[in-house]
N, C-alpha and C positions, 0 to 999 in steps of 0.2 A: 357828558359821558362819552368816552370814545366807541370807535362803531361796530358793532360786534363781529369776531370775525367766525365768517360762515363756515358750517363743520365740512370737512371731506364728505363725498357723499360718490353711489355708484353711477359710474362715466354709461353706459348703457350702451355700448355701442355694436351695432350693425355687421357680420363677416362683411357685406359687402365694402364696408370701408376699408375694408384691409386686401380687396381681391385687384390684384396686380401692382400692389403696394412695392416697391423696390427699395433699395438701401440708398438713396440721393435726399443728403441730409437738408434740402431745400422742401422735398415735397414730406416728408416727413412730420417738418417742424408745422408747415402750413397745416397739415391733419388736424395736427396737435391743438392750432387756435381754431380751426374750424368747428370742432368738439367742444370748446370754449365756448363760442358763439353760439350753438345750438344749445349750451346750458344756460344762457345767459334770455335768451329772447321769449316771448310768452305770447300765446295765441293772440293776445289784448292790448300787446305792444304797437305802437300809430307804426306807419312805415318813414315817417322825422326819426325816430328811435330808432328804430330796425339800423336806416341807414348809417347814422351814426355809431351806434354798435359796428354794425359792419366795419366801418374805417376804424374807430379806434383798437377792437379785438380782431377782426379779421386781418389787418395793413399794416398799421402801427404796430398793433403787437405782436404778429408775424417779423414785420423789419428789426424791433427790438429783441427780440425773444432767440432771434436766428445768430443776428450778429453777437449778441452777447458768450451765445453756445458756443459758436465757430471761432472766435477768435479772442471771446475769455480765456481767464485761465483755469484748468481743469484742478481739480479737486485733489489734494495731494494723496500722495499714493499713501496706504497703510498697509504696515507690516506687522509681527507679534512682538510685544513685553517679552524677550524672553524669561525674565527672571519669575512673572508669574501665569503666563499664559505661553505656550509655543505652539498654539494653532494645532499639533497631535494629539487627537483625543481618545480614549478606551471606549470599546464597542463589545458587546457581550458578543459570545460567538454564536450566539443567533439571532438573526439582527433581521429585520424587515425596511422595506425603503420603498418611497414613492418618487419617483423620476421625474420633474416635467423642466420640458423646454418649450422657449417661442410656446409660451404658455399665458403670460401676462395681457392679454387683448381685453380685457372685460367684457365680454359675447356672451350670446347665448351657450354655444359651444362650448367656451371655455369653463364657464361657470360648469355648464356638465358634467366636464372631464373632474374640474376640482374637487367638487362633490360626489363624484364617484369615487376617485382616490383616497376620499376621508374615510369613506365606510369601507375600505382596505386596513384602517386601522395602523397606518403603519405606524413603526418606531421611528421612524426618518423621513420625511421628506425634504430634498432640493429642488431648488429653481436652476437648469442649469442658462437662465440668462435672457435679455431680451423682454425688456419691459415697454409697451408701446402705447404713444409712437416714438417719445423722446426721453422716455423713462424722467418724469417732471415728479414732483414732489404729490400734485393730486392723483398721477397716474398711477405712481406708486402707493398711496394710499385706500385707491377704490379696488386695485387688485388683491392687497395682502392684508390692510390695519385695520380698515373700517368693518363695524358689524357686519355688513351686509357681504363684505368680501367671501372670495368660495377655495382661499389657499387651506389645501389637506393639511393643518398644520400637525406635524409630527408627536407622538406620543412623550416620544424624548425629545424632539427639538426638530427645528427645519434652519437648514442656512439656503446661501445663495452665491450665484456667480452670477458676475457681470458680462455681458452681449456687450455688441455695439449699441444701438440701441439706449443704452443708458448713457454711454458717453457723449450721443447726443447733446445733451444739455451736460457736458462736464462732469458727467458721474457724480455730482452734487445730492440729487435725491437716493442715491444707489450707498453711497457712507454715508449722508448724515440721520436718512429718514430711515432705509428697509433695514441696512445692518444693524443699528442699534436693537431692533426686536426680533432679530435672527438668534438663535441662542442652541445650547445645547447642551445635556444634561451629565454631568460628573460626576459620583458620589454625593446624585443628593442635591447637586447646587445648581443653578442654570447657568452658566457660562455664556455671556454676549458673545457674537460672531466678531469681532475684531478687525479681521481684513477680509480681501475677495480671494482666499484659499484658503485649503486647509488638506487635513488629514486625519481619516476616520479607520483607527484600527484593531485587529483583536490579532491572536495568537494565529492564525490561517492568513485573512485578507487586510489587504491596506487600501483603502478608497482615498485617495485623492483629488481632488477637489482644484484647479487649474484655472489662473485668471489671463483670460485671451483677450480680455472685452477692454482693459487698459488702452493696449496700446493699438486698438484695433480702428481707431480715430487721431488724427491731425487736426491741425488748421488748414484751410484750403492752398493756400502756399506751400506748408510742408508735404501737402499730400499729392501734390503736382511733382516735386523735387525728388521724395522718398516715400511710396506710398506706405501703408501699413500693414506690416504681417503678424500682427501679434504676438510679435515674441515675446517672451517670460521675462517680466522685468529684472533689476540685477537683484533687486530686494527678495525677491521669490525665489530666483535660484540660490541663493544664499542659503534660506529656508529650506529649499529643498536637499542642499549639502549638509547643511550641518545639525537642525533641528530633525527633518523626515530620514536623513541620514541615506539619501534614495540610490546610494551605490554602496553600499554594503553587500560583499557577496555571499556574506553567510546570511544576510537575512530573505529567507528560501519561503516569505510568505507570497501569495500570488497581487499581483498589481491589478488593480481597475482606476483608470482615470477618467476623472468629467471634467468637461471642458464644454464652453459654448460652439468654440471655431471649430470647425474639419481640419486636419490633419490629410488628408486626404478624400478626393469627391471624385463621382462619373458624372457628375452632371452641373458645375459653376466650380468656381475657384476655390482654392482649398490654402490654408496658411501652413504650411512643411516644418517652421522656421521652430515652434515649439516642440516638433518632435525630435527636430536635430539638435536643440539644444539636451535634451532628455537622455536622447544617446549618448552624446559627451560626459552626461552625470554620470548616467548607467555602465558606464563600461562593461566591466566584463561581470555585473550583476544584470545585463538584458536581455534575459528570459523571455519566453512571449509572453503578452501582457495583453489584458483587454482596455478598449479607450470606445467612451461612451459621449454623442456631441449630442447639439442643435444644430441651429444657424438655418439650415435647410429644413423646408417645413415639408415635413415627408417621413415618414418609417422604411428604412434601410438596413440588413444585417449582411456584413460582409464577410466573406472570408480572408483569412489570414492573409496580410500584407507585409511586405517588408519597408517599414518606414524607415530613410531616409539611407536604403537601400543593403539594411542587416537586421533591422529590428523588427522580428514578426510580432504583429499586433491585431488583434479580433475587434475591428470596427464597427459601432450602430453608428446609428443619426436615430437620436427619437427628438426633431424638432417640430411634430405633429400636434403639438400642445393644445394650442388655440387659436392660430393661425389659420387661413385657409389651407388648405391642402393643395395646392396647385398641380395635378399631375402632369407630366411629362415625361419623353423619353429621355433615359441617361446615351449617355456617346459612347459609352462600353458594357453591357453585360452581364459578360463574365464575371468580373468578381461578386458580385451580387449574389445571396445565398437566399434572398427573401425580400420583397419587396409588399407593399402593400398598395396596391393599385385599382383597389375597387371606388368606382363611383357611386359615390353617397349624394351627391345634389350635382346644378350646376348653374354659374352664376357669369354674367357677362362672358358669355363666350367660352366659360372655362369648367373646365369636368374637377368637382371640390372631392376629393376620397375626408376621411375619415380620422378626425381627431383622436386623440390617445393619450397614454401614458407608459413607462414601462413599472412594473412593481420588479424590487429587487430581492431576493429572501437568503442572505447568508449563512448558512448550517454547515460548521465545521468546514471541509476542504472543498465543499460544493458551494454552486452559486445558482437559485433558481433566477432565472429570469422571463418574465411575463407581459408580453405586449399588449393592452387590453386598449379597446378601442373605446368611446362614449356611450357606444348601449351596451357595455360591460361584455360584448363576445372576445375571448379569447383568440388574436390573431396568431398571434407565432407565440411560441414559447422552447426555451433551451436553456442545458445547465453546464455551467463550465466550472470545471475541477484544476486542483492544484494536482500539479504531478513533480518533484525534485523542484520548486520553486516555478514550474513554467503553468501558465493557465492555456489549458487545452479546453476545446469544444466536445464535451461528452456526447458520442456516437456520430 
């Protein structure tokens, strides 16, 4: 009989594994088998076993696991069927939503937040990205598939976007594992997630949905040459011309985008490259808009920016998901309308604030929007309204 293969089960891991964790896809992957190793060993294992574990899963399948990621080939890109799916779907005009990003850690924390999110009851929940440490097929199993997992899943449906992060290991587990059980509800039917975008609308609001996480990885040679900005693939902007139709001047509903990458940051690098493509679509349909990220693990609401130096745009970061919170000072201020900077623990060296999520609540030309923290306090809240197609910050 062949040998049974062992179910997915929950990764359990520790904030401290993730506290000064950085984007260097060497120490990332090594996490990745280190959590391996520690699933694999038993208090009653000899230290002959121990060791050899160690070399085969810690060395061996660190070297294998890295090279194959970094210089396989990624997972090809997917776009919509238009003839029976076009990735824009109908949304009742009151719609409730659960937000999380840099969410996926499998923590104590994280599990919180998720399970706090669920008894929000939303209609929607998204992932907007960042499954860790390499977004691998068990990682993605113990954060979203398995029982025990703690994703709010949506009333009508939850999709996802893609982080870096998942492209880690070739965006592999991100199409073939989470997408297929992403879904979302049409007249009655559940609709599979298909690719990593989309568009969720009603008669007021168009939530769009932005995949940054693509191209936001190379191979180590390419990315010495031309690093990566994330720009919008040609298959998405495609999408976004001619299915989401997203320069149309007569269509005067108000825009919210999610996306994993910054757009703009005060404090680490920001990718510009997807809002400048945006404004090209947008012409003279860009209105101010609101654009909702991760990436940075921290709760930030800014004010009005002019992206790529004409397009005003009402920026968050809710990438406080599950992540440690690492505070710090940003290099500018001013734009900053709201910060969340309270110390909740601290951990090597470093002051941890406070996991989160945002809940989203669409009602006709309004948007409530609610920052809620993991013991369920209310950090910020504000509501943005459509005025002649432009989304303004009410008061």
């Amino acid at each position: 009989m062949p040998a049974a293969v062992p179910k997915p089960r929950r990764l359990v891991r520790s904030v401290k594994d993730y506290v000064n964790l950085g984007h260097n896809k060497v120490e990332n992957h090594l996490k990745t088998q280190q959590s391996e190793l520690k699933e694999e060993l038993k208090p009653t294992d000899t230290v002959t076993y121990r060791i050899g574990q160690f070399l085969w899963t810690n060395f061996f399948g660190f070297v294998y696991h890295y090279v194959k990621s970094r210089f396989g080939r990624r997972h090809p890109y997917s776009a919509y069927p238009k003839q029976d799916d076009s990735g824009v779907y109908r949304i009742p005009p009151v719609a409730s939503f659960a937000l999380l990003s840099d969410w996926a850690s499998d923590t104590e924390e994280s599990d919180k937040v998720g399970r706090l999110a669920a008894r929000y009851e939303p209609d929607y929940s998204i992932h907007l990205g960042d499954v860790y440490f390499v977004g691998t097929q068990k990682e993605v199993a113990a954060n979203f598939l398995i029982p025990e997992a703690s994703w709010p899943w949506g009333r009508c449906g939850s999709l996802a976007l893609s982080g870096n992060h998942e492209m880690y290991s070739n965006g592999r587990a991100f199409f073939e594992t989470l997408l297929p059980k992403m879904w979302i509800e049409q007249s009655g039917i559940r609709v599979v997630q298909k690719a990593g975008f989309f568009c969720l609308e009603n008669d007021y609001w168009r939530v769009v949905g932005l995949d940054t996480g693509y191209t936001s990885v190379r191979n180590p040679v390419m990315e010495i040459l031309r690093p990566p900005d994330c720009r919008l693939k040609d298959a998405q902007l495609h999408w976004l011309r001619d299915q989401v139709r997203l320069g149309n001047p007569e269509d005067r509903r108000g825009l919210l985008f999610l996306s994993h990458h910054p757009p703009f940051s005060v404090f680490r690098e920001a990718f510009p490259e997807p809002a400048r493509q945006l404004v090209s679509l947008l012409g003279a349909a860009k209105r101010p808009a609101a654009w909702i990220w991760g990436h940075e693990h921290r709760l930030i609401v800014y004010s009005g920016q002019p992206l790529s130096g004409e397009w005003p745009v009402h920026g968050r970061c809710i990438g406080h998901g599950g992540m440690p919170v690492e505070l710090d000072e940003p290099a500018d201020i001013s734009p900053i309308v709201f910060r969340d900077d309270r110390i909740r623990t601290r951990l090597k060296r470093k002051n941890l604030g406070y996991n989160g999520f945002a809940y989203l609540r669409l009602d006709g030309p309004e948007a409530l929007i609610q920052y809620v923290d993991l013991d369920n306090t209310l950090v910020y809240q504000e509501v943005l309204r459509i005025e002649e197609g432009a989304v303004v910050v009410e008061g």
